[in-house]
N, C-alpha and C positions, 0 to 999 in steps of 0.2 A: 516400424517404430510405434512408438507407445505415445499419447497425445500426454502432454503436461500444458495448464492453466497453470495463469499465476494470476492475482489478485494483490493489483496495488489500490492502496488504501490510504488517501489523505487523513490525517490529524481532523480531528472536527472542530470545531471553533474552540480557541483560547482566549480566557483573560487575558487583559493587559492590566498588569499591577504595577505601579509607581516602586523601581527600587528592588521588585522580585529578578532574580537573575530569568533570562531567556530560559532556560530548559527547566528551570523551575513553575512555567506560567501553566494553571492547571485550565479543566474545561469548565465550559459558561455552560451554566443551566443545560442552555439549547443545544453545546455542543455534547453533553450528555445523550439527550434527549437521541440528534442526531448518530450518533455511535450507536445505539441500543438500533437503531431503524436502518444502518448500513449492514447490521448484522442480523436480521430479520428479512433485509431484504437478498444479500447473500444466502442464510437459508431456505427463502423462496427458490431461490436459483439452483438449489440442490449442493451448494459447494459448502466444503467443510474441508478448510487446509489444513494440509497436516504438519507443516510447521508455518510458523510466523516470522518470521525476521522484523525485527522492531527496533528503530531509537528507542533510545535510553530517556529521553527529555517526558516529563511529567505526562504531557499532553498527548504523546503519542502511545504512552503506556497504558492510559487510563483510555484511550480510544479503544485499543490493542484488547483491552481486559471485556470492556463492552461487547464490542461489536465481536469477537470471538471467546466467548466463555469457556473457558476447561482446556484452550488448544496451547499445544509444545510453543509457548512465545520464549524465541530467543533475542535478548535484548544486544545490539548490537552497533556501536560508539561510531564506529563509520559511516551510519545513514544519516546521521544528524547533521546538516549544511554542507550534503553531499552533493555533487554534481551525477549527471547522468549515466556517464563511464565509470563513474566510481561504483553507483548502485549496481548496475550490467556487470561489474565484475564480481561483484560479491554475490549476486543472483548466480554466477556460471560456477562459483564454489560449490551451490549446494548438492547436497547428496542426491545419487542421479536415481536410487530407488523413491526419492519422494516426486509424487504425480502432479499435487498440487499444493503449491507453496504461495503464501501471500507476502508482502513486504508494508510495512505500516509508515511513513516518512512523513518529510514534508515539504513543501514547494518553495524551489519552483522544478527541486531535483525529481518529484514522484513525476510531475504533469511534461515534463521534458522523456522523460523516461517511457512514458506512456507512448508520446507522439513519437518517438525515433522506433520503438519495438513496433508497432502495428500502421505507423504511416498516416494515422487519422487527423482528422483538420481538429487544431487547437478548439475552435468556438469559441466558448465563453469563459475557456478556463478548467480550472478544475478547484471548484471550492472545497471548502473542506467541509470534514464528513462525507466526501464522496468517493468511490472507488472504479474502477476499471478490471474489465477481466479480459484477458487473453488468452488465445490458446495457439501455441505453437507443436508441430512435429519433433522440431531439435531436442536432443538432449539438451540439459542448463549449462554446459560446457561450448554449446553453438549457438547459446543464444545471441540474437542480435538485431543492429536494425534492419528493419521489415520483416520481420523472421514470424511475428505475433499476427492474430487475426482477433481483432477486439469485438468482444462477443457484446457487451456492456460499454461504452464508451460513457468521460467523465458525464456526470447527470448535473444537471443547473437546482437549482432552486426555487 
């Protein structure tokens, strides 16, 4: 079998706007800042996904645009106030020629999702702007829990 990574990716910090709907809430400064260094430090790491699955919500798009510039983002209405199982099935849709696929969301469904694939101790969370990589044996059709070995587990700040 052929090893696939996947790269999940919290939202980096959002405004709170009085009045702006939720998936309208764009990013703060810093969560700019943060995007542009999750995606620097992903290319420290050598990874360069080749598709992105991404909420549709401002903040996860403009994370998305950041931290992966130029890559296949497919924006995708299901990840947005997803639960874990929900992400896990949409992850086992993807096309099983792609090796390494990232998912851009937001919590508590990415950092849940994280913890049931690779088995690792919660810690501190998983803030935003920070990402996780895995890599599992399985096709994305066997993905599952424990199935990942987190190569990168959520980073603090």
């Amino acid at each position: 079998m052929t090893p696939r990574t996947l790269v999940v990716l919290r939202h980096a910090e959002a405004a709170t706007v009085p009045g702006l709907a939720d998936r309208d809430r764009p990013l703060t400064a810093r969560g700019e800042h943060d995007a542009r260094g999750a995606g620097e430090a992903l290319t420290d790491l050598g990874l360069r996904p080749e598709v992105v699955l991404c909420s549709p919500a401002l903040r996860t798009r403009r994370t998305a645009e950041l931290a992966l510039p130029g890559a296949d983002i497919r924006f995708e209405t299901g990840i947005y106030e997803a639960y874990p199982d929900e992400l896990l099935e949409l992850l086992r849709q993807s096309d099983p020629e792609v090796r390494t696929l990232a998912l851009v969301g937001h919590n508590p469904g990415v950092h849940e999702l994280v913890l049931g694939l690779s088995g690792v101790d919660g810690g501190d969370g998983f803030p935003p702007g920070t990402f996780a990589v895995l890599e599992t044996e399985d096709e994305w059709t066997g993905l599952g829990e424990g199935r990942g070995v987190a190569r990168w587990s959520p980073g603090r700040r």
